[in-house]
N, C-alpha and C positions, 0 to 999 in steps of 0.2 A: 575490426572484430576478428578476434581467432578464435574457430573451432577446433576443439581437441575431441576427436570420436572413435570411436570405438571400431578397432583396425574389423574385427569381424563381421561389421553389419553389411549389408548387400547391399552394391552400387546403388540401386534404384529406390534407397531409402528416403520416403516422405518425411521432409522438414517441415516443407509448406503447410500443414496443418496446423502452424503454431502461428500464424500469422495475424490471425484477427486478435489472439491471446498477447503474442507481442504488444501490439498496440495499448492494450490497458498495463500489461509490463514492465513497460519503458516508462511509465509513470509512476510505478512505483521504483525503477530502476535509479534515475535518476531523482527523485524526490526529494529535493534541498543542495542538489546536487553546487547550485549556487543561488543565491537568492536575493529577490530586488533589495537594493538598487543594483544588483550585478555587478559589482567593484568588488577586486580583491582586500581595498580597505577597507571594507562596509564593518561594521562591527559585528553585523548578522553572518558574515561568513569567515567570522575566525572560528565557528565553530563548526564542524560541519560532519558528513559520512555516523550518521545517528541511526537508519533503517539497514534492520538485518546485516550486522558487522557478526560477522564469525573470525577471532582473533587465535593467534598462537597459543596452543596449549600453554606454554610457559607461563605468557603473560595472562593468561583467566587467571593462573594459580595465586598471584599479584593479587587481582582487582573483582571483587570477587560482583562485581555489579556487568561484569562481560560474558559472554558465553563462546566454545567452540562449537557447539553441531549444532542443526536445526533439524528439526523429526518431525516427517508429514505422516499422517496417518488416513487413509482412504478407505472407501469400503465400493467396489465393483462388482455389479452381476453380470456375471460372463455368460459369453456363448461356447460353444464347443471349442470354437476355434477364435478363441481371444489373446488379443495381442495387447501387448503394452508397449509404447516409448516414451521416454523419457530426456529431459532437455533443463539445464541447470546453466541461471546465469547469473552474472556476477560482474563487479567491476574490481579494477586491483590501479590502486595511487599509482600514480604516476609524477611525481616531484620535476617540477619545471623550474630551473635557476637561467637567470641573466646574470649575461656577463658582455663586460664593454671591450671592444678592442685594444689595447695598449701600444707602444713601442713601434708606429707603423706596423699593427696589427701581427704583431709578433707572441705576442703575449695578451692573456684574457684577464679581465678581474671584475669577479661579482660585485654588479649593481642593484638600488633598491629599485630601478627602472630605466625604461631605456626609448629614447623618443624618435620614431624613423616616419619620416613622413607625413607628422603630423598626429601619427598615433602614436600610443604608449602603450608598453608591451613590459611586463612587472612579473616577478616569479609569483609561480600558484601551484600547488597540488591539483593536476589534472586526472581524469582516468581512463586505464584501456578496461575494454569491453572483451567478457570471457564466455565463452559457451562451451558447455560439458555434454558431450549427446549420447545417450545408451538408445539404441535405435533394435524394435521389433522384436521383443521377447517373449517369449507361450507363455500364458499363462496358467494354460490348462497344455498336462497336466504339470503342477504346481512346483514338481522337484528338481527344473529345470529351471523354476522364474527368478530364484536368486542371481542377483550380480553384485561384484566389487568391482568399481570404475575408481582406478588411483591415479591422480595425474598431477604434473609438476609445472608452474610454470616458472622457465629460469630468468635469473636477474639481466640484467639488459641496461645497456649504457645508450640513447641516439642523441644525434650532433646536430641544430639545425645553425645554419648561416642566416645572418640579419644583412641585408643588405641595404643601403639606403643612397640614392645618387650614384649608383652604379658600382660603389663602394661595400668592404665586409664592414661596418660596425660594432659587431658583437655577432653574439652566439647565444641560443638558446641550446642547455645541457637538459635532458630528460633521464630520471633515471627511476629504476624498476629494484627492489628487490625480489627474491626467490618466495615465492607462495607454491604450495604444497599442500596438497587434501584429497579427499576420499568422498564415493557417494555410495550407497549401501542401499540395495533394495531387500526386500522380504516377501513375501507372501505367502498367509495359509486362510484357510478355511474357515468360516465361520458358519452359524444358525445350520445345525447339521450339514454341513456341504451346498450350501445354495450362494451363497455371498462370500466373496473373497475382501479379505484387509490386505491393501498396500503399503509398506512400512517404507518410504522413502528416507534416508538419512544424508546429511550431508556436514563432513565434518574436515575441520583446518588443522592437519598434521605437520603445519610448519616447524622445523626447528628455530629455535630461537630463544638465547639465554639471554633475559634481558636484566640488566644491571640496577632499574627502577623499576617504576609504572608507570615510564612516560607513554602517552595512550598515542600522541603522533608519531613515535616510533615505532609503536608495535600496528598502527595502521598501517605502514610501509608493509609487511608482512600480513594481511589480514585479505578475507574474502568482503568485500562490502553490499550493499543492496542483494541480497541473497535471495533468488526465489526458484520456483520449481514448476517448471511444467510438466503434464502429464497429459496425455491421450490417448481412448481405447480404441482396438477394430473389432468387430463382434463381441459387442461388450457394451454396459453404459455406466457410468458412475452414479453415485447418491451422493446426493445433495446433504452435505454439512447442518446446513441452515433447516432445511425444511424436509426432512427423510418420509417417505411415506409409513406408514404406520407396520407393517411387518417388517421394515430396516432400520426402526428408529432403536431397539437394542443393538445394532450392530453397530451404529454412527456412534451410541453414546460407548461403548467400547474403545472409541479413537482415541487417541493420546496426543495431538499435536502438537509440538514445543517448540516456541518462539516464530510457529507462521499459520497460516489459517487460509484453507484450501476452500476455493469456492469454484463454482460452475461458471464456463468459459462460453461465449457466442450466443445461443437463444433459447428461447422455453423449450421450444421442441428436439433442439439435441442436448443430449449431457454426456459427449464421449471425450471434451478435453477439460481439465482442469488448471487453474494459475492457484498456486499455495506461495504467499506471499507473507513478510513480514507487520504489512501494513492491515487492517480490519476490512474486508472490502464486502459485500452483498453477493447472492450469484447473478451469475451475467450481468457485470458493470462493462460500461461500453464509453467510450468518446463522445462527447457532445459534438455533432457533425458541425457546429457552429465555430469550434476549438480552431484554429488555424498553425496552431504550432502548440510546442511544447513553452511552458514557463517555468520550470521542474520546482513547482510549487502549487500541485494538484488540492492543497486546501484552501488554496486563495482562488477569485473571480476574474476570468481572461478577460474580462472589461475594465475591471480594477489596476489591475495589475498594467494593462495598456497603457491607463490613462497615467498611472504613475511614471511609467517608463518617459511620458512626454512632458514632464517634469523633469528631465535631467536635464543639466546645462551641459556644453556643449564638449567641457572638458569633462565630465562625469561619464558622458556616452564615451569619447574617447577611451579612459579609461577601463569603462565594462567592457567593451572591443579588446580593448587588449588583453584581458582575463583569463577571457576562453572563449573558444569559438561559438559555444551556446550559447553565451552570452551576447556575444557581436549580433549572431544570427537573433535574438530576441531583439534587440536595439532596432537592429535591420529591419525588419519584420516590423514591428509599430512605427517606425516612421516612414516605410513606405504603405501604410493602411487604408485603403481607399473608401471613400466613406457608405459603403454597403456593406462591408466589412462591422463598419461599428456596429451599422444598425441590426446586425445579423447578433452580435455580442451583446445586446440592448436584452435579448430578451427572448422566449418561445415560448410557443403552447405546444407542449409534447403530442393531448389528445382531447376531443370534448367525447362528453356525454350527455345524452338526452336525461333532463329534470325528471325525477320519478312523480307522474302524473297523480298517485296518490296523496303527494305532499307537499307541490307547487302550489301556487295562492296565482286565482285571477286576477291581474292586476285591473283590469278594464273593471272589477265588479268591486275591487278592494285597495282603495290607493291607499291605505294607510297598511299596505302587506309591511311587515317584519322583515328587515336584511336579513340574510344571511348570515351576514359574516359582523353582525355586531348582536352577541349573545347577552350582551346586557339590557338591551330592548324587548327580549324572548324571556319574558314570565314563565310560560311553559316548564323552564327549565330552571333547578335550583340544586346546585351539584352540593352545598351544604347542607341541604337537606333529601333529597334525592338518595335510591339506596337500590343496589341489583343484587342478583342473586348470585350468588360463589358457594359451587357445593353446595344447594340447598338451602341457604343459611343465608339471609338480611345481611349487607355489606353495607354501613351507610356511617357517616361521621361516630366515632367515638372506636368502632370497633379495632383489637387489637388482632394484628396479622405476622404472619410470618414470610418474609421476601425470598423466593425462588426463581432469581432470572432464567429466563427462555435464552435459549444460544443466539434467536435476534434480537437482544436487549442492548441496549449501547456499552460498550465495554466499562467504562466507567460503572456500569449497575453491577454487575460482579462483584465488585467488594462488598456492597450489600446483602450477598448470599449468606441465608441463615439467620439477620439480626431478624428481631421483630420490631413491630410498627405500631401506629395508632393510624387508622384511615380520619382523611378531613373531608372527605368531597368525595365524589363519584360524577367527572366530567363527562360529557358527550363533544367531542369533534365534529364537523361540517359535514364530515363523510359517512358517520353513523357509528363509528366506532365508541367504545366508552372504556377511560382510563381510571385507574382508582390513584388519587392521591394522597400522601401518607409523609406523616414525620416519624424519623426514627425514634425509639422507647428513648434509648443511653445516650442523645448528642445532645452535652449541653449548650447549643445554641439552638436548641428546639424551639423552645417559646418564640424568640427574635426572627426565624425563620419564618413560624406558624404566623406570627403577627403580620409577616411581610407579605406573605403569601407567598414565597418561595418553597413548593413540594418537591417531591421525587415522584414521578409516575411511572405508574405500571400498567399491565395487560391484566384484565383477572386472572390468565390462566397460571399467571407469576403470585399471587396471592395462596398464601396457607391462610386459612380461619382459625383463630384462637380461641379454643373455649367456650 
């Protein structure tokens, strides 16, 4: 890893508080980074570097499905003497070619792989790892808290030796093009001077004239897994997701583009934040049961193990030679000790005591109601069943209007705005109640409604029509 920082900041500058933030970072850093079966042949990883690519101006102008900047937007209530730093990371390709010895190693000539000791070692787009640090800036008062942090990283050629039987075999060539970009901070005032907006920006000012739209070319030059740390000193941020009620005009104010900042470490602090291209909760944390990375944070580290022990013996081979994440994945499940599995098998986060008003004697009532099989439970009949929204009977038939809440699963946003027909009015296990609803305009409504395939909501996401 290379950091590039900011010549001005004082020796004794805290990095270290970005450390537990790292940890969920690196999962989004890497995320698809290579993906099981972990072979550079797999057909899943011809495609790859998909999460927060910020490309050469030149080439967005091309392609117009690419972006160059990404814009975090925050809202912090400072103390007198609030500080801000800021920490931007990134990976940049790294193109790995083999090549075999010639002519009593005179001469080199690219192979499509190369076998030294029983492993295989194959060309791959690898990548180095970038950190940009703007470290301890006032933010009060406010006309001092702008910064432009511009920084270059140049192109670069490294040479490795294969040796095999004491012998050179070949040579692994790594090569780097020149990426180029800028981070742009902001801050002013908001809700008459109580709450401050941080405008974080970060944007790829590489030159580069490219002659297509080839997209592996222009990732040669590109910023990839793009995210943004942030943490206050005398100061605390607001929460994206869940603002309290006098910051919730300042949150909706925010403008974030192409990443979404959430709350970093626990309920009780909110002074770092991780603004990420991936969708994430505030305070997402590592499953302590996680033993390594599988840079493929939507899949099951039990699943994914068990796959891994499914390669034959030339596969593993193979993922070893790829890249070293890969080895070290391989590695890592076959050396698995079987406490390990049973740790990966499964948890119980936390219990709670049964709310005494609602639990059934079993000793007095064997024929009590599961829980957890609502078609047993009369009680309950979400087809006919109806709660109240704004005053107003919510129950099968009624037509609605969808207003997803900023914790609605991203895919519900496209939904903003249509109208509905509600079908049901569910209750959950935990006490909660969803209203389910087919759109007016999708002609696969009926086919849908027939299936019982809904979309659900929270009320507080429902407009009443009429």
């Amino acid at each position: 890893m290379k950091a590039f920082t900011d010549p001005t900041a004082p020796a004794d500058s805290d990095v270290d508080r970005f450390a537990a933030a790292r940890l969920v970072a690196d999962t989004v850093l890497y995320e698809g980074y290579v993906l099981y079966p972990y072979r550079a042949s797999a057909q899943k990883n011809q495609m790859r570097w998909q999460f927060g690519v910020l490309v050469p101006p030149d080439h967005a102008e091309m392609s117009s499905s690419e972006r160059v900047t990404m814009r975090t937007e925050v809202i912090v209530d400072p103390g007198d003497r609030a500080m801000l730093t800021v920490q931007v990371r990134f990976l940049r390709l790294q193109r790995r070619c083999v090549e075999a010895t010639t002519d009593a190693g005179v001469s080199y000539l690219p192979v499509a792989s190369l076998t030294i000791d029983g492993g295989v070692i194959v060309p791959w787009d690898e990548a180095a790892e970038h950190v940009i640090d703007i470290h301890a800036i006032a933010l009060v008062p406010i006309e001092g808290a702008a910064r432009e942090r511009r920084f270059v990283l140049p192109a670069g050629t490294d040479v490795e030796e294969l040796m095999c039987a004491g012998s050179i075999v070949g040579r692994a060539v790594r090569r780097r093009e020149e990426v180029a970009g800028v981070v742009r901070l902001a801050v002013r005032w908001l809700d008459g001077d109580a709450l401050l907006k941080v405008t974080a920006t970060v944007e790829n000012t590489t030159s580069f004239a490219p002659v297509d739209t080839d997209r592996d070319t222009a990732l040669r030059r590109s910023m990839i897994g793009v995210h943004t740390l942030l943490a206050v000193d005398d100061a605390q941020f607001v929460s994206q997701l869940d603002p309290p009620p006098d910051a919730a005009a300042a949150v909706a104010a925010c403008a974030s583009d192409g990443t979404f900042p959430v709350l970093i470490g626990s309920e009780q602090r909110s002074d770092v934040m991780l603004s990420s291209p991936i969708i994430l909760y505030d305070n997402p944390a590592i499953a302590p049961e996680s033993a390594g990375d599988f840079c493929d944070s939507t899949e099951i580290d039990e699943i994914l193990a068990l796959r891994v022990m499914t390669l034959t013996d030339d596969e593993k081979a193979e993922a070893r030679g790829t890249d070293t994440r890969a080895a070290t994945i391989i590695d890592r499940c076959d050396a698995m000790p079987a406490e390990m599995w049973s740790r990966l098998h499964g948890a119980i986060r936390s219990l709670r005591p049964m709310d005494p008003l609602t639990s059934v004697d079993s000793a007095s009532d064997n024929e009590s109601v599961p829980w957890w099989d609502p078609g047993q439970d009369s009680s309950f009949d979400p087809f006919t069943d109806t709660m109240q929204i704004a005053g107003v009977d919510v129950g099968n038939g009624t037509r609605v209007r969808l207003n997803p809440s900023r914790r609605a699963d991203a895919h519900d946003f496209f939904y903003a705005g249509m109208t509905a027909t509600v079908k049901g009015v569910f209750n959950d296990v935990d006490g909660d109640r969803h209203v389910a609803v087919v759109l007016d305009d999708d002609p696969a409504g009926d086919m849908l409604e027939w299936q019982g395939r809904f979309l659900y909501f929270h009320p507080e996401e429902i407009e009443v029509l009429g």
